[in-house]
C-alpha positions as CSV (number, residue, x, y, z in Angstrom):
1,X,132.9,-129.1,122.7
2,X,133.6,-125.4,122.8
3,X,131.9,-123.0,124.1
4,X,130.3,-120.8,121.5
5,X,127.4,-118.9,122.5
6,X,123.8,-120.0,121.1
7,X,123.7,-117.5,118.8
8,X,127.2,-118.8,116.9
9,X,125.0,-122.1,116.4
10,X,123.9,-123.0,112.9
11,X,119.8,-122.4,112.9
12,X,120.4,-120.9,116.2
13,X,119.7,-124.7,118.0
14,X,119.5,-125.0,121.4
15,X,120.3,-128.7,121.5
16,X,122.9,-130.7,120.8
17,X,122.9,-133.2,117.4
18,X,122.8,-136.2,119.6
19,X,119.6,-134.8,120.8
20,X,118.3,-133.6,117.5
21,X,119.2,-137.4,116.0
22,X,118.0,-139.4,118.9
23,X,114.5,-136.9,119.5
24,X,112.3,-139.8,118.2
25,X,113.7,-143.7,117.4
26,X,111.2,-144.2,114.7
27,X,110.9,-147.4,112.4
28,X,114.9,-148.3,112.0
29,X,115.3,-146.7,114.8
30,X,113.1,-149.7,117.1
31,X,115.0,-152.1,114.5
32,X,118.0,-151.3,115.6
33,X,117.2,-150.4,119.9
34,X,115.6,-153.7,119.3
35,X,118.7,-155.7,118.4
36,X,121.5,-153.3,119.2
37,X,120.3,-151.5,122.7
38,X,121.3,-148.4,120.5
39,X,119.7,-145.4,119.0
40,X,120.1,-143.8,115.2
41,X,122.2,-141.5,117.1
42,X,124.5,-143.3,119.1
43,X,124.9,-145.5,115.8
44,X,125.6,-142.2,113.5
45,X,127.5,-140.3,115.5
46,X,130.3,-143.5,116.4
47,X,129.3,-143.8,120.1
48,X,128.5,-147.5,119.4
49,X,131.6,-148.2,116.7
50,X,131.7,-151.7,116.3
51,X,127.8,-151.4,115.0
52,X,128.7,-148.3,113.0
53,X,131.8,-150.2,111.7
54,X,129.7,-153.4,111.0
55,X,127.0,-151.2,109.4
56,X,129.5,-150.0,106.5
57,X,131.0,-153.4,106.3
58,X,127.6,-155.3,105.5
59,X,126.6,-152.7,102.9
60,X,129.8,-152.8,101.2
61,X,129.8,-156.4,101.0
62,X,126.0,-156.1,99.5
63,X,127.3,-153.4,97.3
64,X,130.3,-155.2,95.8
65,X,128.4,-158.2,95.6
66,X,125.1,-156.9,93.7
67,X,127.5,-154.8,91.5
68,X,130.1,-157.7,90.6
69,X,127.9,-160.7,90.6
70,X,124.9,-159.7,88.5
71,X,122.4,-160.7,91.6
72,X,119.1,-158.9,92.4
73,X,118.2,-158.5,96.0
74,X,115.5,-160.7,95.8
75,X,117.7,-163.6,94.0
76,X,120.4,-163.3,96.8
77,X,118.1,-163.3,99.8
78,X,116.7,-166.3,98.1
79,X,120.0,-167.6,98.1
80,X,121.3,-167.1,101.3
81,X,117.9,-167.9,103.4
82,X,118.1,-171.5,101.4
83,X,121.7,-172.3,102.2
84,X,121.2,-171.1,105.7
85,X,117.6,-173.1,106.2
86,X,119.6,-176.2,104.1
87,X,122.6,-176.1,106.6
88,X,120.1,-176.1,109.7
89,X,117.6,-178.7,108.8
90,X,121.0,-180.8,107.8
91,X,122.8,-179.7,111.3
92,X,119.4,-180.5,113.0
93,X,118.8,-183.9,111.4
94,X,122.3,-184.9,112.3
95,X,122.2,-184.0,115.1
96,X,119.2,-185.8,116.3
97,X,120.5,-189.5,114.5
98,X,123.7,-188.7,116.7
99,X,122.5,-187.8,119.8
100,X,124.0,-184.4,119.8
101,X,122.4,-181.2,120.8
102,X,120.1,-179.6,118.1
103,X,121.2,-175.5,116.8
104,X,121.8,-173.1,118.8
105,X,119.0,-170.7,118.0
106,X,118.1,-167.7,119.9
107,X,114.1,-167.6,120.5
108,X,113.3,-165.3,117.6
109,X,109.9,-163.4,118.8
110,X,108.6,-159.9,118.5
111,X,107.0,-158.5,121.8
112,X,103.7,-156.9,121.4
113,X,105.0,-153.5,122.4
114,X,107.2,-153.7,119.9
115,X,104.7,-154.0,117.6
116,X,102.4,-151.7,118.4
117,X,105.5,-149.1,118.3
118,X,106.4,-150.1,114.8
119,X,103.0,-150.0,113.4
120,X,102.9,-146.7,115.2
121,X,105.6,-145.1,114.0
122,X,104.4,-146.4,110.7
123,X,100.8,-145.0,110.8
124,X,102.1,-141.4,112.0
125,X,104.7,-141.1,109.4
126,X,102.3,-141.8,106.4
127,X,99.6,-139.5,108.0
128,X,102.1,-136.9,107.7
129,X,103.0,-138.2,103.8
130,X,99.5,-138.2,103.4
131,X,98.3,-135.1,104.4
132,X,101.6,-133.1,102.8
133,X,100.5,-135.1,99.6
134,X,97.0,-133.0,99.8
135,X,98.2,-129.5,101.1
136,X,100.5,-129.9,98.1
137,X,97.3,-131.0,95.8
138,X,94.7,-128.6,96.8
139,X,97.7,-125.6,96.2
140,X,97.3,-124.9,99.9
141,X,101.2,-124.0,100.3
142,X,103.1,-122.9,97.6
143,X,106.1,-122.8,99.4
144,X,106.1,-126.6,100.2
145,X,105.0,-127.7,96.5
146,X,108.6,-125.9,94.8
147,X,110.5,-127.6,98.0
148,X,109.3,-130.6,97.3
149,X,109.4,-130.1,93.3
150,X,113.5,-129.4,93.8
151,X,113.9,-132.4,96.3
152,X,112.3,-134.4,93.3
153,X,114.2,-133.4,90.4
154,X,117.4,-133.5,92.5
155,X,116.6,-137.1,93.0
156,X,115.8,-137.4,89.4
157,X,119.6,-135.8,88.2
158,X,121.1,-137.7,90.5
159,X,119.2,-140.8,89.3
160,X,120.7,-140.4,86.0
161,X,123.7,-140.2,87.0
162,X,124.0,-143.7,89.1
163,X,122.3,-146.5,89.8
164,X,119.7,-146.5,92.9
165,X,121.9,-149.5,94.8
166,X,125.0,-147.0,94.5
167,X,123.0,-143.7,95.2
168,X,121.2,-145.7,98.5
169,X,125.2,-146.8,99.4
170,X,126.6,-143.4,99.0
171,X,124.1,-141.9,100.7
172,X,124.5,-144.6,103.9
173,X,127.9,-143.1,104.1
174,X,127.3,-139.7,103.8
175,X,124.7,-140.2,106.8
176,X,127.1,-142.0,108.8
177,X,130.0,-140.0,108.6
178,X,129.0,-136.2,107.8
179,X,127.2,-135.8,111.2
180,X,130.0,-138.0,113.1
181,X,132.5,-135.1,111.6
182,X,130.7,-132.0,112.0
183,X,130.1,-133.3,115.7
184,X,133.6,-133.1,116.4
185,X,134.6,-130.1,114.6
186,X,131.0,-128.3,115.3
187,X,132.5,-125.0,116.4
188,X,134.8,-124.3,113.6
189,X,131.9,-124.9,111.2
190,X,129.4,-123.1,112.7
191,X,131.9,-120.3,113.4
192,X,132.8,-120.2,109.8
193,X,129.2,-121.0,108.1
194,X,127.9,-118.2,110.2
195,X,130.5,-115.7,108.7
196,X,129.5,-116.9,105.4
197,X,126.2,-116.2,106.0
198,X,126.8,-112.7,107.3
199,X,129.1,-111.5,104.1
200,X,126.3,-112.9,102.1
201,X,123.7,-110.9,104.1
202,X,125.8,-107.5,103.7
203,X,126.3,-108.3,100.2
204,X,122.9,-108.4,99.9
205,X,122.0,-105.3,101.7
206,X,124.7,-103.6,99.3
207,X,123.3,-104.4,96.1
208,X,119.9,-103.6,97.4
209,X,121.2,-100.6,98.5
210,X,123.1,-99.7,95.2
211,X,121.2,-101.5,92.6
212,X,117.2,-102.0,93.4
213,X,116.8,-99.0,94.8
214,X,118.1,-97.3,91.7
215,X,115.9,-99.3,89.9
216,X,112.8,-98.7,91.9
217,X,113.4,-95.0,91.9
218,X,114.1,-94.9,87.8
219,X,110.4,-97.0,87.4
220,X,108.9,-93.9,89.7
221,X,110.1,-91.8,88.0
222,X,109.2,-92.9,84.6
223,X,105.6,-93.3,85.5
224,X,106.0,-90.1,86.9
225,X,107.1,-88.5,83.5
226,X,104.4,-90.7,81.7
């Protein structure tokens, strides 16, 4: 990347957004280090691009196939575990009247470790939910209750708008592409999001200048005259 000094950075960052991505695995995160070897980074940003690739693929396969075939997730993975468990007990029966070797199945296990890091990752994350939930509550920050009052009803327009299976797709491919592109063209858009933000800070100051200070001196001096 170029060479733009810290202050040209957007939030004024320090590290880069494979760092920022990859600071923590978290749930998916051990999912997919678990089967992949990869982080959510590596994965979102392309530096692993057959996963990436095969990520999209899988989802738009679900997608089309929940939206053109009337299935419900639960129906289809009811589906597909039978047909798969059907064609192994049949390959494994077979097999075994035929004297031929018996599936190749990988030893499917979860390590302790792995474990305990899920249902870490887990426990921390709804703590957090948890104790948000009562600061919001108790009206103990203001600040976070409207945040979290406009996250909720922009969720709720764009609810009405789609469905959740095509709002959770859409949003899979904003996630894995937005980040991939900024990444490579990071300098441009900070340089020119920065600018932005500097026009809209003198603009601002201008019609604070010209405008609420005219207003504040014309309510001094009508209590003045009053």
């Amino acid at each position: 990347m170029g060479s733009s000094a810290d202050s040209e950075r957007l939030f004024n960052r320090q590290r880069t957004l494979h760092e920022i991505l990859g600071g923590g695995l978290g749930f998916m995160g051990l999912i997919i280090h678990a089967f992949a070897g990869s982080t959510v980074a590596d994965v979102i940003l392309w530096r692993q691009k057959n996963l990436t690739l095969g990520i999209l693929l899988v989802t738009l396969c679900a997608w089309v196939v929940f939206e053109k075939s009337g299935y419900t997730l639960l129906s289809l993975v009811s589906s597909v575990l039978l047909l798969l468990m059907s064609i192994l007990f049949l390959w494994a029966k077979s097999a075994a009247i035929l004297n031929r070797p018996a599936p190749p199945l990988p030893q499917l296990q979860l390590s302790e470790e792995m474990v305990n890091e899920m249902a870490a990752s887990i426990r921390s994350r709804v703590n957090a939910l948890l104790s948000v939930s009562q600061d919001i509550s108790l009206g103990k920050d203001s600040r976070l209750f409207f945040k979290v009052a406009a996250y909720l009803l922009l969720i709720y327009f764009a609810g009405g708008l789609t469905d959740f299976l095509t709002l959770s797709y859409t949003s899979l491919v904003m996630v894995l592409t937005i980040p991939a592109l900024y990444e490579r063209c990071e300098d441009y858009v900070d340089k020119y999001i920065m600018m932005g933000y500097r026009k809209l800070l003198q603009l601002y100051v201008k019609l604070d200048e010209e405008y609420l200070n005219r207003f504040q001196n014309w309510v001094l001096e009508k209590k003045k005259l009053s």
